[in-house]
Residue frames as qw, qx, qy, qz and C-alpha x, y, z in Angstrom:
[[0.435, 0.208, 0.242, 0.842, -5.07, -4.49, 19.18],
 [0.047, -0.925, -0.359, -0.117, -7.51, -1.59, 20.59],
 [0.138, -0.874, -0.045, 0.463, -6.67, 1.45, 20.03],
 [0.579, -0.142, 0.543, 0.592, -4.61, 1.09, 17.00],
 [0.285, 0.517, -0.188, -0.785, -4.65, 3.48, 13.87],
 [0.759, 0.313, 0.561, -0.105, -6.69, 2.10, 11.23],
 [0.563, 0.815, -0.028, 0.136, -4.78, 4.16, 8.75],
 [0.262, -0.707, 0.657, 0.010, -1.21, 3.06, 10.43],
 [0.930, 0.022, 0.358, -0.080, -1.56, -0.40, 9.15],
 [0.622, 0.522, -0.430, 0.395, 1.95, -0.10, 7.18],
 [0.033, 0.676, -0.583, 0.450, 3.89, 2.03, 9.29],
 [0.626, -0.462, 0.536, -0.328, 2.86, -0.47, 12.17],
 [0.974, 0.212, 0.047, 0.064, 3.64, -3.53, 10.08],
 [0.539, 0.664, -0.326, 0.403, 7.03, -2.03, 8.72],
 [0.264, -0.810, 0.257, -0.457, 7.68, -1.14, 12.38],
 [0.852, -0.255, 0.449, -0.085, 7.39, -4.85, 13.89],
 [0.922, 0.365, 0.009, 0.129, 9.48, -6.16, 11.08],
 [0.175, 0.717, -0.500, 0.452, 12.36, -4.10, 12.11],
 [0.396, -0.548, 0.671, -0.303, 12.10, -4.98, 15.57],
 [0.965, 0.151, 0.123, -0.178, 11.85, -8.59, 14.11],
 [0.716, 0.538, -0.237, 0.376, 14.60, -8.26, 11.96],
 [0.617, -0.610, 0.006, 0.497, 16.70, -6.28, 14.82],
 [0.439, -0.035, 0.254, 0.861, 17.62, -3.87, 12.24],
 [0.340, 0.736, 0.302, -0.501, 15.94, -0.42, 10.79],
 [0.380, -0.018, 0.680, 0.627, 16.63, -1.03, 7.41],
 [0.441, 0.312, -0.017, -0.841, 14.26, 0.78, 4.43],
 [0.705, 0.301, 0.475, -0.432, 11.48, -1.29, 3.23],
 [0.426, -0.009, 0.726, 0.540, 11.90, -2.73, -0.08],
 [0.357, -0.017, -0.457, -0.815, 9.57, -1.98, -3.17],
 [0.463, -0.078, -0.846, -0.251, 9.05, -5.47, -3.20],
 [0.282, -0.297, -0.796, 0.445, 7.95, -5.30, 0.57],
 [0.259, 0.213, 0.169, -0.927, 5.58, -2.27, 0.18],
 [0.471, 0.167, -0.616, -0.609, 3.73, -4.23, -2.58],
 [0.487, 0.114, -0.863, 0.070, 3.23, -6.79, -0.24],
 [0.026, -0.211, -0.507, 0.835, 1.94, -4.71, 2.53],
 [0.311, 0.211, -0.180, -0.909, -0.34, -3.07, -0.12],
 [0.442, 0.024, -0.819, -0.365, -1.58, -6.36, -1.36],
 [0.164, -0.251, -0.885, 0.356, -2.25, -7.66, 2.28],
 [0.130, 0.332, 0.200, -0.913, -3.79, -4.15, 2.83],
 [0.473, 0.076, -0.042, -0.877, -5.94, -4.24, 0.04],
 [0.474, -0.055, -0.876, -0.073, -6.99, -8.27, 0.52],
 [0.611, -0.570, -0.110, -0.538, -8.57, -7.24, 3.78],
 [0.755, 0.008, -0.543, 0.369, -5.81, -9.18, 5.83],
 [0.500, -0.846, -0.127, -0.132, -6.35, -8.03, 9.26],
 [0.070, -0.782, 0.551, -0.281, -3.28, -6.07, 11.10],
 [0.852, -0.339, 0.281, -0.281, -3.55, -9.38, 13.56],
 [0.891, 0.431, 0.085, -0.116, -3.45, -11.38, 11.11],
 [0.289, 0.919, -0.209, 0.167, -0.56, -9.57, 9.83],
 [0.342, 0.691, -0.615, 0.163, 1.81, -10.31, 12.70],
 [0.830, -0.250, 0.493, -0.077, 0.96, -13.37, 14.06],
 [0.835, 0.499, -0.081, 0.217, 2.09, -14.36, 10.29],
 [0.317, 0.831, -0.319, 0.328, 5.02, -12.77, 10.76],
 [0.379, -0.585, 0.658, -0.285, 6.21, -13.88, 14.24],
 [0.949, 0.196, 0.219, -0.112, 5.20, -17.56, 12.32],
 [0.649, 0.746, -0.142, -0.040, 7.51, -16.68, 9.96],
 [0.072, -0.836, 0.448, -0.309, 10.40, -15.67, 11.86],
 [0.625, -0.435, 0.606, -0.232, 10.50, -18.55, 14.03],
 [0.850, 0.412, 0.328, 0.018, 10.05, -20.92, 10.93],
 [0.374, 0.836, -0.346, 0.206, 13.42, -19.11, 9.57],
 [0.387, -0.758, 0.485, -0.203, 15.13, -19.46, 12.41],
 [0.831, -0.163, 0.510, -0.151, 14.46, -23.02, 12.92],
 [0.819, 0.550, 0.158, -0.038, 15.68, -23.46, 8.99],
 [0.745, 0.125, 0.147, 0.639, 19.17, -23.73, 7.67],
 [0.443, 0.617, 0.178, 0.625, 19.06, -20.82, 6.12],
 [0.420, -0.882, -0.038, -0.213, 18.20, -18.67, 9.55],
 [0.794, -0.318, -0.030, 0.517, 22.03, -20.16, 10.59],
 [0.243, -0.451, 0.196, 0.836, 23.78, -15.78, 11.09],
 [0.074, 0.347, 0.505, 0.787, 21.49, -14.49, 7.83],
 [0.368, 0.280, 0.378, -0.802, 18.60, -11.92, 8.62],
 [0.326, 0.625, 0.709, 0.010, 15.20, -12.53, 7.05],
 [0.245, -0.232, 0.144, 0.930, 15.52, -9.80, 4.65],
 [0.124, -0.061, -0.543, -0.829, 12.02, -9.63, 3.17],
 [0.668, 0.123, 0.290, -0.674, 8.14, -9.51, 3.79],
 [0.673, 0.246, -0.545, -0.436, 7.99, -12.23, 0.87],
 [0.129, 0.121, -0.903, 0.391, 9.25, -14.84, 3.28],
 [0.285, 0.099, 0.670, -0.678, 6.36, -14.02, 5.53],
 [0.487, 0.022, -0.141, -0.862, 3.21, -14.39, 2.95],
 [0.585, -0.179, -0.774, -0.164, 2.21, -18.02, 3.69],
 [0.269, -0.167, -0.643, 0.698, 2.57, -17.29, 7.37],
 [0.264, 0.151, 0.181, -0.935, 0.61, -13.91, 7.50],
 [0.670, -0.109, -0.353, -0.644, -2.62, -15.85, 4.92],
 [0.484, -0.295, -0.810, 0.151, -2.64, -19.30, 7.05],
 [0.119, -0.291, -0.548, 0.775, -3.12, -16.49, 10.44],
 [0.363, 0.057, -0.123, -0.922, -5.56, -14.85, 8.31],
 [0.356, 0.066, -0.884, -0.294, -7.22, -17.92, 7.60],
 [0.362, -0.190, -0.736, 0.539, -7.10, -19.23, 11.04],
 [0.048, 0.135, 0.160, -0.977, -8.84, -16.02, 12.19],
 [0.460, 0.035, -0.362, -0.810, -11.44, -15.75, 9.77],
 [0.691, -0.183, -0.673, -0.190, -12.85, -19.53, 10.61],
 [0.308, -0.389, -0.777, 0.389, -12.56, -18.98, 14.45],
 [0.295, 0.115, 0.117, -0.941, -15.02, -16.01, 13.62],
 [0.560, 0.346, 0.469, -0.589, -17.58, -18.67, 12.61],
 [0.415, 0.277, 0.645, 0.578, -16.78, -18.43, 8.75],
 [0.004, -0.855, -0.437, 0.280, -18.12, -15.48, 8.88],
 [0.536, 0.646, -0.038, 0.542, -16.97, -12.42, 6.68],
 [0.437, -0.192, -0.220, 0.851, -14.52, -10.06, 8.46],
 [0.063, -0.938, -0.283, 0.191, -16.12, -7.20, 9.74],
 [0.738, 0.314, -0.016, 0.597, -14.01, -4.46, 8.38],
 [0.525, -0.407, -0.210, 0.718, -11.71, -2.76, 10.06],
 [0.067, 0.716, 0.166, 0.675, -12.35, 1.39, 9.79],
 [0.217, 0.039, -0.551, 0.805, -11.87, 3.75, 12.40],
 [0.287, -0.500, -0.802, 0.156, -14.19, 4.56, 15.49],
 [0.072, -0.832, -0.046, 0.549, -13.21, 8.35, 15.70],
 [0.430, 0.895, -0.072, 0.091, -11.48, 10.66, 13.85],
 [0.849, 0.166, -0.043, 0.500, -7.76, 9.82, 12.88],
 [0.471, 0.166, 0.083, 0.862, -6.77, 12.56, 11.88],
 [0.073, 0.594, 0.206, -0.774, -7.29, 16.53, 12.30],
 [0.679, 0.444, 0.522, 0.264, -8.41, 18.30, 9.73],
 [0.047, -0.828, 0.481, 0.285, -6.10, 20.74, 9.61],
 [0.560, -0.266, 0.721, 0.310, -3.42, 17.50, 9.09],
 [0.616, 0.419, 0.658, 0.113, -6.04, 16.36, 6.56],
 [0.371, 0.924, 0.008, -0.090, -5.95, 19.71, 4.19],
 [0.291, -0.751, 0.546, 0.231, -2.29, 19.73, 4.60],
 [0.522, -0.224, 0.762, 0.312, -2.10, 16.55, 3.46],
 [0.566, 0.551, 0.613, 0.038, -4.47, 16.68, 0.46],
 [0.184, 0.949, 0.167, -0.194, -2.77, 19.63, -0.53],
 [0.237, -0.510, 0.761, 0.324, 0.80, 18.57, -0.95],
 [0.523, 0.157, 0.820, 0.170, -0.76, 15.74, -3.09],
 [0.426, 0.798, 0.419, -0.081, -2.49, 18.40, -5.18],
 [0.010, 0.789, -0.533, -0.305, 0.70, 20.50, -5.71],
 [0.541, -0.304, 0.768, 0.160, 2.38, 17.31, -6.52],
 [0.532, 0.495, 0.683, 0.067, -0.08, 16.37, -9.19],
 [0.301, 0.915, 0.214, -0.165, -0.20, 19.70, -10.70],
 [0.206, -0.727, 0.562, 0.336, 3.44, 19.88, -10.85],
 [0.558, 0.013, 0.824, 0.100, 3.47, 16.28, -12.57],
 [0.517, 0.635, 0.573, -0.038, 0.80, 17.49, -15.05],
 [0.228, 0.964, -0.089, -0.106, 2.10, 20.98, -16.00],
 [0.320, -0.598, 0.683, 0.272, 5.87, 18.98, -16.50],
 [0.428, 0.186, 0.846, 0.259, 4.32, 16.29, -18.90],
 [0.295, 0.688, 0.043, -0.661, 2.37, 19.24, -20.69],
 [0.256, 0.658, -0.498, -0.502, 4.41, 19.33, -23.96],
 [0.025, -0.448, 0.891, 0.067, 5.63, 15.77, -23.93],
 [0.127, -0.216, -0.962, -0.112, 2.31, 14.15, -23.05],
 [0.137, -0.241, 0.210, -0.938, -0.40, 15.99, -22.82],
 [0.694, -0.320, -0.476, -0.436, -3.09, 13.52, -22.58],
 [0.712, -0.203, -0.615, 0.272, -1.81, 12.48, -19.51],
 [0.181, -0.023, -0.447, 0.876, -1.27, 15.68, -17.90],
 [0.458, -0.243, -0.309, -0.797, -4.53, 16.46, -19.19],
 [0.794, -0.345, -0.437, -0.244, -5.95, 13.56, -16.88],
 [0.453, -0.150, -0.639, 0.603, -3.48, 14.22, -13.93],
 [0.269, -0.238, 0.063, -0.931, -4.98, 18.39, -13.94],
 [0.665, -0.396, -0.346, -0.530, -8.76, 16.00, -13.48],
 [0.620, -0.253, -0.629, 0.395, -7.32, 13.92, -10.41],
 [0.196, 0.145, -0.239, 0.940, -6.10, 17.35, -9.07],
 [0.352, -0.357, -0.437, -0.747, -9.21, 18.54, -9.35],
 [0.732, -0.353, -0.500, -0.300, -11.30, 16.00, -7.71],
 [0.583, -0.173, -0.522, 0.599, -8.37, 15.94, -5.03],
 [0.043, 0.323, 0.048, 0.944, -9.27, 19.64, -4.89],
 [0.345, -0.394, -0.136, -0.841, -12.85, 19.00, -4.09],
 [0.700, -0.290, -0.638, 0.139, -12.67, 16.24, -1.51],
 [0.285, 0.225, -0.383, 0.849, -10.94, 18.93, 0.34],
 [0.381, -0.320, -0.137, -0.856, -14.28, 20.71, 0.64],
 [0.748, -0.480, -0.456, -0.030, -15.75, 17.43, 2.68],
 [0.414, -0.172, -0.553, 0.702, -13.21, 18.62, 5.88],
 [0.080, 0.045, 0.301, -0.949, -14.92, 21.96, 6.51],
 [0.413, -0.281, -0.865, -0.049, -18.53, 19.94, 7.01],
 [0.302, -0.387, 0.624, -0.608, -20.10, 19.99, 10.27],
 [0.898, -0.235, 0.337, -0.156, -20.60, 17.16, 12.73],
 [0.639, -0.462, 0.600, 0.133, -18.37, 14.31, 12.31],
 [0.190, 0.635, -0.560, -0.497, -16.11, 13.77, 9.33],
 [0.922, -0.078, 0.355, -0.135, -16.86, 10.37, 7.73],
 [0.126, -0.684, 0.652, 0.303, -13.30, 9.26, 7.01],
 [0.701, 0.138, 0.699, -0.020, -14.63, 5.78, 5.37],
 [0.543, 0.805, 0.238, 0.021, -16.79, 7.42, 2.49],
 [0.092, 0.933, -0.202, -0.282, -13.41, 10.10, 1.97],
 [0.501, -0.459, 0.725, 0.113, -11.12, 7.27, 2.20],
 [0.757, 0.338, 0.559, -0.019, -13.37, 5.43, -0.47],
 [0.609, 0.741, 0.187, 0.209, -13.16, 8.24, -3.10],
 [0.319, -0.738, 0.575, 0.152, -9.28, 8.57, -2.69],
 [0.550, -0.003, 0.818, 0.168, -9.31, 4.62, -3.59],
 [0.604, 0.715, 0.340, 0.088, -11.35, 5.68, -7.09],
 [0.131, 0.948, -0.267, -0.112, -8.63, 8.67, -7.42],
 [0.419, -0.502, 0.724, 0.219, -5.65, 6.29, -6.73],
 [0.707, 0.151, 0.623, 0.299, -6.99, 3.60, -9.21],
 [0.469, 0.840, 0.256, 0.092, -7.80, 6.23, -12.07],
 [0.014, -0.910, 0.350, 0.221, -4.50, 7.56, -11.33],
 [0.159, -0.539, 0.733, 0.383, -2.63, 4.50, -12.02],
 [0.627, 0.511, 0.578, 0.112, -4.90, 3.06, -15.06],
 [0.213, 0.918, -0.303, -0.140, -3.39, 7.35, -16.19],
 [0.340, -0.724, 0.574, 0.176, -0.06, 5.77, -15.58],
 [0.756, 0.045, 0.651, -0.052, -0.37, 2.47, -16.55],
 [0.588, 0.650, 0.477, 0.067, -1.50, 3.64, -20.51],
 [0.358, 0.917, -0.173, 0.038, 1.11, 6.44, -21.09],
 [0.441, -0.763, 0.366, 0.299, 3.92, 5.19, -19.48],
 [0.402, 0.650, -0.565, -0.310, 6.66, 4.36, -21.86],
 [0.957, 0.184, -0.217, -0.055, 6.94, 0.54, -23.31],
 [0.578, 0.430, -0.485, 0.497, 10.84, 0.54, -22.32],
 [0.265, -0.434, 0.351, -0.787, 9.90, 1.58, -18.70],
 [0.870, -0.072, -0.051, -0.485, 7.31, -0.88, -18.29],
 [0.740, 0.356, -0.542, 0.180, 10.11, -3.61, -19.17],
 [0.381, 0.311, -0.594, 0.636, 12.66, -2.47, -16.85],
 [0.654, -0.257, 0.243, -0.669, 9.94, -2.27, -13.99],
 [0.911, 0.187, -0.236, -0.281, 9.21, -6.24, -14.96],
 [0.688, 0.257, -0.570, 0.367, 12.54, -7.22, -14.93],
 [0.097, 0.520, -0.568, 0.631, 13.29, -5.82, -11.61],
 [0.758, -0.110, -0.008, -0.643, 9.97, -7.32, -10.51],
 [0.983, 0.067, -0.125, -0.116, 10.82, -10.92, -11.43],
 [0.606, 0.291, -0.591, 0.447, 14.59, -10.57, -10.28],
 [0.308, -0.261, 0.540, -0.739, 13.23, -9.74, -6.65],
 [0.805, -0.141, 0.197, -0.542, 10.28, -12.23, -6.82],
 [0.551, 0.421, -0.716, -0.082, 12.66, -15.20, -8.25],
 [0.069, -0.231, 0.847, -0.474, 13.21, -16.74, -4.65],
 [0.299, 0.160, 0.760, -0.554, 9.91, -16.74, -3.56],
 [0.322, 0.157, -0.631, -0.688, 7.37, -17.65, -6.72],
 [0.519, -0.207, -0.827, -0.059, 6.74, -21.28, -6.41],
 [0.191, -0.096, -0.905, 0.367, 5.88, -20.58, -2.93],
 [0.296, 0.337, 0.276, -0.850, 2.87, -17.71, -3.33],
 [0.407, 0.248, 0.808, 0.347, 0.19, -18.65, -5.01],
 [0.369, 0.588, 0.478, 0.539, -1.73, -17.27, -8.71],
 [0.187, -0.922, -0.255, -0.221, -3.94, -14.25, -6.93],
 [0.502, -0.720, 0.018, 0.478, -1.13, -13.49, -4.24],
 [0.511, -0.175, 0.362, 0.759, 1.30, -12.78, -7.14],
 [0.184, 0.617, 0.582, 0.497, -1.24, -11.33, -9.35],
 [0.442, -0.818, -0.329, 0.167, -1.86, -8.87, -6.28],
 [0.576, -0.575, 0.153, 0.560, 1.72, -8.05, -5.79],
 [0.443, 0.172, 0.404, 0.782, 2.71, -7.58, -9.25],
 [0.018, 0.809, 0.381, 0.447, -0.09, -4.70, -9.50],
 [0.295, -0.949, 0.002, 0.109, 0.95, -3.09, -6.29],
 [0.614, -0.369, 0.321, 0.620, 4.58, -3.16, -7.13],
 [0.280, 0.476, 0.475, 0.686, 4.09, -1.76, -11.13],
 [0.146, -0.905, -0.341, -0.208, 1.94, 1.10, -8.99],
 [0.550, -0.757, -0.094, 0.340, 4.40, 1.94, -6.92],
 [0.656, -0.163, 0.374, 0.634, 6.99, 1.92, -9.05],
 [0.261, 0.637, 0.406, 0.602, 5.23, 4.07, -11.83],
 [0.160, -0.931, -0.301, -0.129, 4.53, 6.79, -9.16],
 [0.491, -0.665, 0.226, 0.515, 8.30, 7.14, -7.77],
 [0.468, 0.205, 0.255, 0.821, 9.47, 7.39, -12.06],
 [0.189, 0.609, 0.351, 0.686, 6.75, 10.02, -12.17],
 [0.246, 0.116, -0.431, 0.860, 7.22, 11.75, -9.25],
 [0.470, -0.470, -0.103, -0.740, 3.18, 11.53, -7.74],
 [0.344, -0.280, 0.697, -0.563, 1.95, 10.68, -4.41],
 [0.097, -0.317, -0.937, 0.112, -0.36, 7.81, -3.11],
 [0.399, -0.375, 0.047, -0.836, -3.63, 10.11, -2.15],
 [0.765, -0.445, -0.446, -0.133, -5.22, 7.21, 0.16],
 [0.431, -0.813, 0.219, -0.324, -5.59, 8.37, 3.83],
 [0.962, -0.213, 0.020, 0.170, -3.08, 5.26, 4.40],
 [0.744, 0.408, 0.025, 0.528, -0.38, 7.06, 3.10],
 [0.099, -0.938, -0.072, -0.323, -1.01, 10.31, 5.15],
 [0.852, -0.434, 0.010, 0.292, 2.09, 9.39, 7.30]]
């Protein structure tokens, strides 16, 4: 896989699953959550779609694969952790070195650009929930903020370290949805849940405690940011 973005690791997952599937269909929730989960388990890209081409063929070969597509990533998660597995133990048992990039991704132009739509976003988000909640806008304005001064790391000199920026993004994302998490509305929360457990019905029994435990958190994140109209801010998202 040299040369691959280390901060493409959706888009290039979503990508092969189309040309799997033989269709460009949009991603589910439920399949972003899944991505997110693998993504933040440390499941190597590899990993990723040797599962998947496991998967696929294991459909095929199954009743159900008789004229149905494989309509979901859920299908694949035994496939994609055995290839992780598998991996990880012909490294030795050793931990996975972890994947991060070798250059600079991205410009930083791109980068301001992007950190700056996410700051509009937020500020918009914060100065709309004013009246209604203010404790929460009050604690989106501090994300802003901090999104504000990360900015200041691009215009450095010498080489940008996209790891360390990448890290305190990941502290902004979680504090953003622990913001969400604690104001959203009880009746919201529900109807998130339900939709949650009528998409994960099929495939329960077959994922086990931590995998679901994984998913349900990236799926409740995702979801809370599309009711409240805010961005991811991790450089993964910069797409």
């Amino acid at each position: 896989m040299d040369g691959w973005n280390y901060f493409n690791y959706f888009t290039q997952i979503e990508e092969y699953f189309w040309k799997k599937r033989g269709a460009h269909l949009l991603v589910s929730p439920l399949d972003w959550a899944i991505m997110e989960a693998w993504q933040k388990a440390g499941v190597p890209l590899e990993a990723v779609l040797k599962g998947i081409d496991r998967a696929f063929e294991s459909y095929d070969r199954s009743r159900r694969g008789a004229g149905k597509p494989l309509k979901s990533l859920a299908y694949c998660t035994d496939a994609v952790l055995e290839a992780a597995e598998e991996q990880l133990e012909a490294a030795g048992g050793a931990t996975a070195t972890k994947q991060g990039p070798q250059s600079e991704s991205f410009s930083r132009e791109e980068l301001k650009k992007y950190f700056e739509r996410n700051v509009a976003r937020l500020k918009q988000a914060a100065q709309k929930k004013q009246q209604a909640q203010p404790n929460l806008a009050a604690a989106l304005g501090e994300i802003a903020k901090s999104v504000e001064s990360s900015t200041g790391l691009l215009d450095t000199p010498g080489r940008l370290d996209l790891e360390d920026l990448e890290r305190r993004l990941t502290v902004l994302d979680e504090k953003l949805h622990a913001a969400l998490t604690s104001h959203a509305p009880e009746e919201l929360m529900l109807k998130i849940r339900r939709e949650l457990d009528g998409q994960l019905a099929t495939y329960r029994r077959k994922m086990k405690t931590e995998q679901l435990a994984l998913i349900e958190k990236q799926y409740l994140q995702k979801r809370l940011l599309a009711e409240f109209a805010l961005p991811r801010l991790s450089l993964f998202y910069i797409s």
